[in-house]
C-alpha positions as CSV (number, residue, x, y, z in Angstrom):
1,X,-22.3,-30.1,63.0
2,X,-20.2,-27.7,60.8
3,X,-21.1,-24.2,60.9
4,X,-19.9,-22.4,57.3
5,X,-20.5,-18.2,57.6
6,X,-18.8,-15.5,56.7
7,X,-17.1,-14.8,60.5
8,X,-16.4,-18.6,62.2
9,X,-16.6,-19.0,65.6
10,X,-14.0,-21.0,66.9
11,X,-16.0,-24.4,67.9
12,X,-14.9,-27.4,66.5
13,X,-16.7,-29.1,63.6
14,X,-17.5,-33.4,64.1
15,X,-15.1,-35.4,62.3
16,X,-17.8,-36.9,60.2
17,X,-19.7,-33.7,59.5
18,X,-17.6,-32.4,57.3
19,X,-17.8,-28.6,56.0
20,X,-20.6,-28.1,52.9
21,X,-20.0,-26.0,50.2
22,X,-19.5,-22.0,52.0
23,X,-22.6,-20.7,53.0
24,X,-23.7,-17.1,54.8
25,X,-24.9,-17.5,58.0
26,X,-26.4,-21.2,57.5
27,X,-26.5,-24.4,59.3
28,X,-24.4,-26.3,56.5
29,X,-25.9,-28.8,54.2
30,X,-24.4,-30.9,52.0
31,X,-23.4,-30.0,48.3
32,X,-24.8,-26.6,48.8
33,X,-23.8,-24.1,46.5
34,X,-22.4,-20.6,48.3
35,X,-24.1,-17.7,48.1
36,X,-25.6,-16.1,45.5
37,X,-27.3,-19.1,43.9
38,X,-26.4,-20.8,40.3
39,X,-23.4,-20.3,38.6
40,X,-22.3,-18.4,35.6
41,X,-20.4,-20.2,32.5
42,X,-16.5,-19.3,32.1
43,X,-14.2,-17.1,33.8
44,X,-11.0,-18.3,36.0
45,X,-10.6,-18.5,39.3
46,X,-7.6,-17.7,41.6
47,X,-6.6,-19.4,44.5
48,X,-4.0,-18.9,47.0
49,X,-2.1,-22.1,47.9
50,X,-0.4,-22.0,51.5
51,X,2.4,-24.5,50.1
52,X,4.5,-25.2,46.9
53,X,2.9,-28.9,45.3
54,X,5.8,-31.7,45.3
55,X,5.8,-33.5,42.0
56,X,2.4,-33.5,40.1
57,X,3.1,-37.4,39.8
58,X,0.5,-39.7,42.1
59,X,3.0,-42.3,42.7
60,X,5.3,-40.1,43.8
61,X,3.4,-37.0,45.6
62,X,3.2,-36.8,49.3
63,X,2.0,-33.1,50.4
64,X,-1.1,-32.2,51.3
65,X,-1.3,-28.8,49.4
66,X,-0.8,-31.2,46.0
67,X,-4.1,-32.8,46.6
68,X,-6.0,-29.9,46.3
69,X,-4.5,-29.5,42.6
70,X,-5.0,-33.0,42.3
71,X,-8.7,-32.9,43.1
72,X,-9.2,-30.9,39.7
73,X,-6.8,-33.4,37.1
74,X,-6.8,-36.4,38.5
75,X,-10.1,-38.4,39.6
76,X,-9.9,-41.4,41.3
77,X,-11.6,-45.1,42.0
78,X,-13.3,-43.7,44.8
79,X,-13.9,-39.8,46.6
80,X,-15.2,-39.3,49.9
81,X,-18.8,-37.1,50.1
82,X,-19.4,-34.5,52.5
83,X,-20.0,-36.8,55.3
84,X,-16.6,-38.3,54.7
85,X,-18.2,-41.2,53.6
86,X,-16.7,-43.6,50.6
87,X,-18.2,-43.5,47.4
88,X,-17.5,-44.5,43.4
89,X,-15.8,-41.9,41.5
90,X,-14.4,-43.6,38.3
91,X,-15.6,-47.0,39.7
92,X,-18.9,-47.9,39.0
93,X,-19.9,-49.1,42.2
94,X,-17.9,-50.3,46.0
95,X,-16.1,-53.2,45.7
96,X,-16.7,-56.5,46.0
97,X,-14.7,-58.6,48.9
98,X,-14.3,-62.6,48.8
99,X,-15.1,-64.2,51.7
100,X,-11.2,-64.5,52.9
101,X,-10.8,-60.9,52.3
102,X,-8.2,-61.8,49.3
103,X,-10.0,-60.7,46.4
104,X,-11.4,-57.4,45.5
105,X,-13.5,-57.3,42.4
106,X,-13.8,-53.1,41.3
107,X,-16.4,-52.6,38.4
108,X,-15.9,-49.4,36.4
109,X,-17.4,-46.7,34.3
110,X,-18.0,-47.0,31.1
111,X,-17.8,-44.6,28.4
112,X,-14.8,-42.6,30.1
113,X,-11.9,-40.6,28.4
114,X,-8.9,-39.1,29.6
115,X,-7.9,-35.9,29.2
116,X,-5.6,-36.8,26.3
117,X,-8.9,-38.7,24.0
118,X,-7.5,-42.0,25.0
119,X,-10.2,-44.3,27.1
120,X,-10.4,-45.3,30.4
121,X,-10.6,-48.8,31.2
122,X,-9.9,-51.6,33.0
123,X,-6.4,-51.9,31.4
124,X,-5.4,-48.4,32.1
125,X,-6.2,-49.1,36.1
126,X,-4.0,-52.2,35.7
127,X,-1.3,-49.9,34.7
128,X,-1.5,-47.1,37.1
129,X,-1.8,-49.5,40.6
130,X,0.9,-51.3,39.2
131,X,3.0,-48.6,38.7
132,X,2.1,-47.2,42.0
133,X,3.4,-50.4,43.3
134,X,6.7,-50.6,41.4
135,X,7.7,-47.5,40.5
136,X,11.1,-46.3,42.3
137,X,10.5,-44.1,44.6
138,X,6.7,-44.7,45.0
139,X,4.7,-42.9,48.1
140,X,1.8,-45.3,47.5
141,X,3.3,-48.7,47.3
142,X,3.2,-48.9,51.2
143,X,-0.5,-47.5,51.1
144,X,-1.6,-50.7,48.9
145,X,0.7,-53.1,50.2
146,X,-0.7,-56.4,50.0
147,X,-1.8,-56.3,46.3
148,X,-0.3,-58.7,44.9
149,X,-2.0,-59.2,40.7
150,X,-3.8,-56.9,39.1
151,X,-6.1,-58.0,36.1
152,X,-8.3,-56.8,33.7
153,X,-11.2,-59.1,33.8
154,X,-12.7,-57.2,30.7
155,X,-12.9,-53.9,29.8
156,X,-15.3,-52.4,33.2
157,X,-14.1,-54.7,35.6
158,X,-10.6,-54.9,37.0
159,X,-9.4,-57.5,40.0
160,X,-7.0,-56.9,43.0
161,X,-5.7,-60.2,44.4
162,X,-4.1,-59.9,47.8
163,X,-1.6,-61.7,50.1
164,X,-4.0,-61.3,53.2
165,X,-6.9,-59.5,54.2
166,X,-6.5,-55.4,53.8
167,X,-9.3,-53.3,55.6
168,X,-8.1,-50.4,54.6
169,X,-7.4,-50.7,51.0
170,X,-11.3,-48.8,49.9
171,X,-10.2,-45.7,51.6
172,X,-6.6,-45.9,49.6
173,X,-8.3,-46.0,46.2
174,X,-9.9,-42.9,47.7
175,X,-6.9,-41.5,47.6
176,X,-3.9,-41.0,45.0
177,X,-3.6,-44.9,45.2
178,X,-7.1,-44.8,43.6
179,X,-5.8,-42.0,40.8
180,X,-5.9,-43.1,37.5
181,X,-2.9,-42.1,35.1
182,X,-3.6,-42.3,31.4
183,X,-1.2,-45.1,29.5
184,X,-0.4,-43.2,26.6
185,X,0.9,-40.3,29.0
186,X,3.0,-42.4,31.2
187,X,4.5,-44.3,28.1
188,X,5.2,-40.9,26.4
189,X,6.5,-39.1,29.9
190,X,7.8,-42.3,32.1
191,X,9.8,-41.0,35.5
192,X,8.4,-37.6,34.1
193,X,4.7,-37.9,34.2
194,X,4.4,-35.1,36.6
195,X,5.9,-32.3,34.5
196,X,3.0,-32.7,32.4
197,X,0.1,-35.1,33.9
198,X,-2.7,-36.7,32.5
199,X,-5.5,-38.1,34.0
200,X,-9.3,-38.4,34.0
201,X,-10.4,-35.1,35.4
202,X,-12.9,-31.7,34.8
203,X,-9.6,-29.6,34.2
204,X,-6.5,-29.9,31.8
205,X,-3.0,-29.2,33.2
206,X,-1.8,-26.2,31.3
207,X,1.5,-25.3,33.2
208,X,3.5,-24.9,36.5
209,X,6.0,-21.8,37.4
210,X,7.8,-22.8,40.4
211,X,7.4,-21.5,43.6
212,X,5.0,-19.1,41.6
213,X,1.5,-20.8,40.3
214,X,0.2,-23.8,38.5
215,X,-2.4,-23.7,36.0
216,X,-5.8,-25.6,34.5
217,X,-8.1,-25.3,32.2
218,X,-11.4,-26.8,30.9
219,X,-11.4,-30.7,29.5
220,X,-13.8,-31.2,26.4
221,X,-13.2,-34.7,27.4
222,X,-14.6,-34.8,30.7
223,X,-17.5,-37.3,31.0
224,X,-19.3,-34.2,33.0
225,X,-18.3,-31.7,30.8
226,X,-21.4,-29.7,30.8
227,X,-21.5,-29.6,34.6
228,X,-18.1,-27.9,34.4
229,X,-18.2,-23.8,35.0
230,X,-15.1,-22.4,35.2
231,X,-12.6,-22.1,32.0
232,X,-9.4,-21.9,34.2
233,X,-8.2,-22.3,37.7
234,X,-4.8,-20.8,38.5
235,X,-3.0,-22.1,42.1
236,X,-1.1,-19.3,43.3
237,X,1.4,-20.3,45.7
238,X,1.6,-17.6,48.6
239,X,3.4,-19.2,51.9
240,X,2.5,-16.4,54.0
241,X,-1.0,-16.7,55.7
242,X,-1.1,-12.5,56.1
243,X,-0.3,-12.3,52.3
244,X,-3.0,-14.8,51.2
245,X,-5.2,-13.1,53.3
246,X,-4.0,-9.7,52.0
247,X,-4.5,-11.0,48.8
248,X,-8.4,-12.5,49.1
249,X,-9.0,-8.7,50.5
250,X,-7.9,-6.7,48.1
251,X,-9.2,-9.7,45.1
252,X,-6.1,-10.7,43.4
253,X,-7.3,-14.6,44.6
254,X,-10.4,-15.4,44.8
255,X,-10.0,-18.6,47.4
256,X,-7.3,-19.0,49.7
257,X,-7.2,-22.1,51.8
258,X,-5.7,-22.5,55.4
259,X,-6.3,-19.0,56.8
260,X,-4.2,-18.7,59.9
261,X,-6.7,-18.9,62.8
262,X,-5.0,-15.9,64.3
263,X,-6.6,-14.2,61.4
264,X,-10.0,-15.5,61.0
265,X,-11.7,-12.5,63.8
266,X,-9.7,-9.9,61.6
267,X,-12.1,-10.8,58.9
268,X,-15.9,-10.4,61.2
269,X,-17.7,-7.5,59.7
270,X,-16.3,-8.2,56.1
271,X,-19.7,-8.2,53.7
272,X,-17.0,-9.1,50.7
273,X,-15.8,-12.2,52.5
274,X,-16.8,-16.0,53.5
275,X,-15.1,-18.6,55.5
276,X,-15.6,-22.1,56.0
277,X,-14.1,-24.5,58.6
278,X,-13.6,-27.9,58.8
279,X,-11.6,-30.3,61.4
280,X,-8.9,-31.7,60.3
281,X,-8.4,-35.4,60.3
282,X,-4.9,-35.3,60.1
283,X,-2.2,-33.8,62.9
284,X,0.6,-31.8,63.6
285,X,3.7,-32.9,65.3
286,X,7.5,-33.2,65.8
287,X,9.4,-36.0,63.7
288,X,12.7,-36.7,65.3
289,X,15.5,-38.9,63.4
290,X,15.8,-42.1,65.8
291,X,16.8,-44.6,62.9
292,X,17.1,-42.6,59.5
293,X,20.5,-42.0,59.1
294,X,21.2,-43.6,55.4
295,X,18.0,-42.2,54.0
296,X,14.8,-43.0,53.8
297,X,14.1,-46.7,52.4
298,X,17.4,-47.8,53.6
299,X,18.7,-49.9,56.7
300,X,17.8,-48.4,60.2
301,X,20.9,-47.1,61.9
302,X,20.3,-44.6,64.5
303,X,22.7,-40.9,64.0
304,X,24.4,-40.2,67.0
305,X,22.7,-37.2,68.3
306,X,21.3,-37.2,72.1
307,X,17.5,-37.3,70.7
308,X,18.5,-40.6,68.6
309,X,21.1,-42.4,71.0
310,X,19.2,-41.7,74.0
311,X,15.0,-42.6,74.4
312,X,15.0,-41.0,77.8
313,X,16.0,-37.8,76.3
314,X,13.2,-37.9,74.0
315,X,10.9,-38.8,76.8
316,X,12.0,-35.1,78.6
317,X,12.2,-33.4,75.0
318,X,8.1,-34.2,75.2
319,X,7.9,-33.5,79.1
320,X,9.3,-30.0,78.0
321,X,6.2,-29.5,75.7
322,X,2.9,-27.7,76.9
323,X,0.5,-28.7,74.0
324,X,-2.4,-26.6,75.4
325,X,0.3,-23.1,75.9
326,X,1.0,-23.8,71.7
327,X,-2.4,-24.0,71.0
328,X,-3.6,-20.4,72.9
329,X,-0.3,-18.4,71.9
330,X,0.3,-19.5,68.4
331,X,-3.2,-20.3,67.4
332,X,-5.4,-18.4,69.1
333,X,-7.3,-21.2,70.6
334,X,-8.6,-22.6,67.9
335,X,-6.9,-25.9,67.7
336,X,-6.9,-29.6,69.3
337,X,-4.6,-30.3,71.7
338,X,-3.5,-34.4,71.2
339,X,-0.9,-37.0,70.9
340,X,-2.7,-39.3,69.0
341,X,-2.5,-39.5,65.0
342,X,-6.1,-40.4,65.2
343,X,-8.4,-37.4,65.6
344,X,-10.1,-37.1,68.7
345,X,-13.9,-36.6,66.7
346,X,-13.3,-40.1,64.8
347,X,-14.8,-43.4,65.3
348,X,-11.3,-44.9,65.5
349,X,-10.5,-42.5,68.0
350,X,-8.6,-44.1,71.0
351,X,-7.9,-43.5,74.5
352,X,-4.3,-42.8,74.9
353,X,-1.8,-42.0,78.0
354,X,-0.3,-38.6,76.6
355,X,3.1,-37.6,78.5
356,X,2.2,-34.7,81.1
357,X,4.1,-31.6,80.6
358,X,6.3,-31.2,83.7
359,X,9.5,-29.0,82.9
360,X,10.6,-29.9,85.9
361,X,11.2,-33.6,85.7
362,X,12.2,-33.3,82.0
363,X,15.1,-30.6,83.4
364,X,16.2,-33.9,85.4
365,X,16.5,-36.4,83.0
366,X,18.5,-34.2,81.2
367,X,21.0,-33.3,83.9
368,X,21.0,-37.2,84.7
369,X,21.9,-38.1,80.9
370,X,25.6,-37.2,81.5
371,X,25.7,-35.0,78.1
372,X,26.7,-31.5,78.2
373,X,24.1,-29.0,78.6
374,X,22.0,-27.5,77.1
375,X,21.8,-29.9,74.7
376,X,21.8,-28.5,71.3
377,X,18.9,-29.9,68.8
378,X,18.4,-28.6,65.6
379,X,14.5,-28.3,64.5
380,X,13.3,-27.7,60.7
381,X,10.3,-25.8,60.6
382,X,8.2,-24.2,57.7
383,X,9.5,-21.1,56.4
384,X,6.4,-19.0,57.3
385,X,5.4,-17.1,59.9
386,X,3.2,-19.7,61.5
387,X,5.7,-22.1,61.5
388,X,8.6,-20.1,62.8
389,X,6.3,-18.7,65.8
390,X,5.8,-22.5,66.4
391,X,9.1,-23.3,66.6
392,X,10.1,-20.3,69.2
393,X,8.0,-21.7,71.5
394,X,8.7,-24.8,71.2
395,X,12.9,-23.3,71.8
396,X,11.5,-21.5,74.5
397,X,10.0,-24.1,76.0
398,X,12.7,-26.7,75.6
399,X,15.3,-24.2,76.9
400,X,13.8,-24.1,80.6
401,X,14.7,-28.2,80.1
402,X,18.4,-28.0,79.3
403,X,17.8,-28.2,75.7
404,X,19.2,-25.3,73.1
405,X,16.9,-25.8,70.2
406,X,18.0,-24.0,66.9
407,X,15.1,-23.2,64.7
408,X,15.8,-23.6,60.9
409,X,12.8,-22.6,58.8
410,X,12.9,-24.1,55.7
411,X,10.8,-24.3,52.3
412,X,8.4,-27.2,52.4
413,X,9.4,-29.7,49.6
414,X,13.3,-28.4,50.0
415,X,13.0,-30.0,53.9
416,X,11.4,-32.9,52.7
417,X,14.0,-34.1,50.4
418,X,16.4,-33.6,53.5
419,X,14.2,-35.7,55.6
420,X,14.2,-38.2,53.2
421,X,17.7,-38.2,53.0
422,X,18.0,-38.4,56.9
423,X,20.0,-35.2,56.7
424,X,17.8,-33.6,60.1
425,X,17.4,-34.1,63.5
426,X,14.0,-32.9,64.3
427,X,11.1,-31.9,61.6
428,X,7.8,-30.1,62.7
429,X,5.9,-31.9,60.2
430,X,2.4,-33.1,60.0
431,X,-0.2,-35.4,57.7
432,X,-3.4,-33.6,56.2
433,X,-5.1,-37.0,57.4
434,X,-7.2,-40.2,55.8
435,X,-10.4,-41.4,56.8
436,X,-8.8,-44.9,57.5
437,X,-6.7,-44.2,60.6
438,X,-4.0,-46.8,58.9
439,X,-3.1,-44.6,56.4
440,X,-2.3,-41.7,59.2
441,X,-0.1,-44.5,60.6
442,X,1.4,-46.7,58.9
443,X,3.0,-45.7,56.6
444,X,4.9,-43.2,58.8
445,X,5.4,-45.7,61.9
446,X,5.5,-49.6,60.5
447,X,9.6,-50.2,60.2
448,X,9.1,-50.8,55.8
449,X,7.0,-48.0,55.8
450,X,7.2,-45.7,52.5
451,X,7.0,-42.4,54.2
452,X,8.6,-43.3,57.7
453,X,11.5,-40.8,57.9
454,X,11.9,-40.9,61.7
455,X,13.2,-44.4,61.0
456,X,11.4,-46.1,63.7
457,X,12.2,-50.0,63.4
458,X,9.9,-52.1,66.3
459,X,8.4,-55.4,65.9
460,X,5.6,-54.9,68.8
461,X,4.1,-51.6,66.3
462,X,5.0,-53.5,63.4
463,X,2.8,-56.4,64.6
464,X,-0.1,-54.8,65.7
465,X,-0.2,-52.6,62.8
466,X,-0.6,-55.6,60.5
467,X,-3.3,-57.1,62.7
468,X,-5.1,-53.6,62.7
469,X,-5.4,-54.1,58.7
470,X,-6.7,-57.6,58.9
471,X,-9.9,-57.3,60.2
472,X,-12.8,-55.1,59.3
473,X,-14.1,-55.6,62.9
474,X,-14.0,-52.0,64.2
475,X,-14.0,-52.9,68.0
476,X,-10.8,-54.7,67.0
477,X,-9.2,-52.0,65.3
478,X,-9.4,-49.4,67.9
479,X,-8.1,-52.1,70.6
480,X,-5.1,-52.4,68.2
481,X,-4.4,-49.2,67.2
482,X,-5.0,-48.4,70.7
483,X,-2.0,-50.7,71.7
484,X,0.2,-49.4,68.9
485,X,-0.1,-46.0,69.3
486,X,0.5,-46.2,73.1
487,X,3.7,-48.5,72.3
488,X,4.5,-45.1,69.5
489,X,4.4,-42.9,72.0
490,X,6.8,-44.6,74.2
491,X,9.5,-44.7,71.2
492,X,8.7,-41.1,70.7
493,X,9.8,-41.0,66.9
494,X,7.0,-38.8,66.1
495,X,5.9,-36.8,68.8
496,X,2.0,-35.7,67.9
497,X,1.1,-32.2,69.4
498,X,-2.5,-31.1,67.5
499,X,-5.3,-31.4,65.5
500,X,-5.6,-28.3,63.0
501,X,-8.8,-26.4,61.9
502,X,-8.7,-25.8,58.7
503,X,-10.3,-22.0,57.4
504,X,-11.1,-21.4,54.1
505,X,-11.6,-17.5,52.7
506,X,-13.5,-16.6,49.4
507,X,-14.9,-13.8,47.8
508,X,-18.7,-14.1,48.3
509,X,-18.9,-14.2,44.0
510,X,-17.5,-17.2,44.2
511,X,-20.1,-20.1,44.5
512,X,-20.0,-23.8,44.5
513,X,-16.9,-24.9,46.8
514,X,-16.9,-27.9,48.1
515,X,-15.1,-28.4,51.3
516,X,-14.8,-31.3,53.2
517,X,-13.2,-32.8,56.4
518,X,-10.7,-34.2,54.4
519,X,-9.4,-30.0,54.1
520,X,-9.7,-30.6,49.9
521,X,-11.0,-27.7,48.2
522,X,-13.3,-29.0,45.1
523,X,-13.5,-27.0,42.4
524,X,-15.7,-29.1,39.7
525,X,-18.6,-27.2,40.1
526,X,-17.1,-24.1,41.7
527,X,-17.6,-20.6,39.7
528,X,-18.8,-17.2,39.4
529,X,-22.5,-16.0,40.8
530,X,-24.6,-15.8,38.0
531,X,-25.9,-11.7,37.3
């Protein structure tokens, strides 16, 4: 069970008891408001972003940090609850699966606008999953693969037709597959949606400063209108976890999400603040370039670096890696050790042969390789300080093996364009995590995969992969994914190292946060202690 206080101790939370809204010193429940009881009507509310937001776009957005703004302007077919659990958010009800698992019948709200006046319907849904299939460039069209038709059976019920059975496609809609772009918008905006979105959602977008802050407001045409507190949410980006932290202190923000953990005892003894925790479902880990030399989306051709041209070199760049020494010095503990994408705490959760660390025999292969030592790899890591203490221990570690890493931080979306362009070597990257462990996979790991930037390119993943979404049998899922991510590991195109915590700071005036395991901070009913 979650524990939500104002000083966290650093146990890990379930993976399906998810963080309630922050409470003091309180076995969590779900959709409790924080302290201080109802909320008051108006004000705005700051809060500290630990990333810049890609494009504002759901076809096209891929970073974690965009979902949280996304969670305030763009609702979807389906949400998760505070057990992680799927439930209807602009669908009416869960859908309805044929008997071969090709058709999925959605029924919908009625009586829904968007945030522009124009209504939401069946044909508007049509529209978005189709352009979320089609559109160049698309993040999602890999998420929602096998949907082939989409129809309007009438105005509150809309029809998926498939090319074979998809067990994960509920827990996409969930997501910004399931996010619902208003037609009138998209025909007005087209490739430029994002600049200025539209969607069914409690807030308005307003406007985004780069690299600076992004700002909402109240809809009047929100269906829940009334259940709305806050006039205006302003994202602050602030990279730096000290300066977010800073910031929640001295009350320029009022939220900041993704404390560092090296932080979170600094705060015991602090009346003014709260924290909440929640497990991530995602991971953390080290992308290397085996296949992605052209660019992402392109044919697999592997760049003639050591990492790519050799697999046992990849096998001793792991060996090199103490995953328990990263979690005590750069994260004081508080994280889980792993090389599985699948977090240890889920249902899905498999049991997987993780490379021991053994310096010794990894300094071996690489004197065996015949390539002139120390090998030289160059890794991208996030330009703060978390991410460049991360990477100098990783260098430091991989220097005792014969390798010479060079650490290159870099700003978040500016090294994802490079990744997507195949213009790396290694990436210390990660996935904020789905409750479906498909989408923590596949999409990164199956060879046509939309976000798999390592280029890995194997029939044996590929296949079981395919046979893991086929069946809604869970015993037969976690045998396949089992096998797959076992066969990953060997290939070694992402090498997973943890499983975050996630801690979330507020001012204790601030009441109604949802936080979930999912690491979104929910803002709907969010706002200011009533006097």
């Amino acid at each position: 069970m979650s524990k939500i206080r104002r000083v966290v101790a650093a146990a890990l939370v379930l993976f399906f008891i998810a963080c309630s809204p922050i409470e003091e010193d309180n076995e969590s429940q779900a959709n409790e408001e924080l302290p201080g009881g109802e909320a008051k009507k108006g004000g705005e509310l700051v809060i500290a972003l630990a990333e810049e937001p890609d494009a504002l776009d759901p076809s096209l957005a891929r970073t974690f940090v965009g979902r949280i703004v996304f969670s305030s302007i763009c609702e979807k077919l389906y949400d998760v609850d505070e057990n992680l659990e799927i439930v209807p958010q602009l669908a009416a009800e869960l859908p309805e699966i044929s008997d071969d698992g090709k058709t999925v019948t959605i029924p919908l709200r009625t009586g829904i606008k968007f945030n522009d006046g124009t209504p939401f319907n069946a044909d508007a849904v049509a529209v978005s999953i189709n352009r979320h299939l089609t559109i160049e460039g698309s993040s999602r069209a890999s998420e929602i693969a096998p949907v082939r038709r989409v129809t309007a059976v009438d105005d509150s019920t809309v029809e998926l037709k498939l090319s074979e059975p998809f067990a994960p496609l509920t827990a996409a809609l969930a997501d910004r597959a399931g996010m619902i772009m208003s037609p009138a918008q998209l025909e007005k905006k087209g490739a430029d949606f994002g600049d200025d979105p539209v969607c069914v959602g409690p807030f308005n977008f307003v406007e985004r400063v780069p690299q600076d802050r992004i700002v909402v407001e109240k809809s009047d045409d929100y269906y829940a209108a009334d259940e709305v507190n806050l006039d205006r949410i302003t994202y602050r980006i602030i990279v730096d976890p000290n300066v977010r932290l800073s910031n929640l202190r001295s009350g320029d923000v009022d939220v900041a999400e993704r404390l560092a953990p090296t932080d979170i005892a600094s705060i015991e003894g602090d009346d003014s603040l709260q924290v909440a925790e929640a497990t991530s479902i995602g991971y953390q880990g080290i992308d290397i370039n085996i296949g992605n030399l052209n660019g992402l989306g392109k044919p697999h051709v592997a760049p003639d670096t050591p990492l790519a041209q050799n697999p046992d070199l990849r096998e001793a760049f792991e060996m090199a890696i103490d995953r328990d020494t990263i979690n005590k010095v750069v994260f004081d503990d508080q994280y889980s050790p792993d090389c599985s994408p699948i977090s240890p705490n889920s249902p899905y959760a498999v049991d997987v042969q993780c490379t021991p660390f053994d310096p010794d025999q990894a300094s071996q292969i690489v004197n065996d390789s015949g390539e002139q030592t120390p090998i030289e790899v160059e890794l991208i890591v996030a330009n703060d300080p978390e991410g460049i203490r991360l990477g100098e221990v990783i260098q430091s570690m991989e220097e005792k093996a014969g390798f010479d890493v060079k650490v290159r931080p870099t700003e978040f979306t500016a090294a994802l364009e490079e990744t997507d362009a195949g213009n790396y070597e290694t990436f210390q990257i990660g996935w904020s995590g789905r409750v479906d462990p498909d989408q923590n996979i596949h999409s990164f790991q199956d060879s046509e995969g939309s976000l798999n930037t390592s280029g890995v390119n194997d029939p044996q993943v590929d296949r079981l992969l395919e046979e893991a979404r086929a069946t809604q049998d869970r015993d037969q899922r976690i045998d396949l994914y089992g096998q797959a991510i076992n066969r990953m590991n060997e290939i070694r195109g992402i090498i997973y190292l943890y499983h975050e915590v996630l801690f979330l700071g507020a001012s204790t005036d601030v009441v109604g946060v949802d936080y979930f395991g999912d690491g979104l901070v929910r803002l709907s009913r969010a706002g200011f202690a009533a006097e």
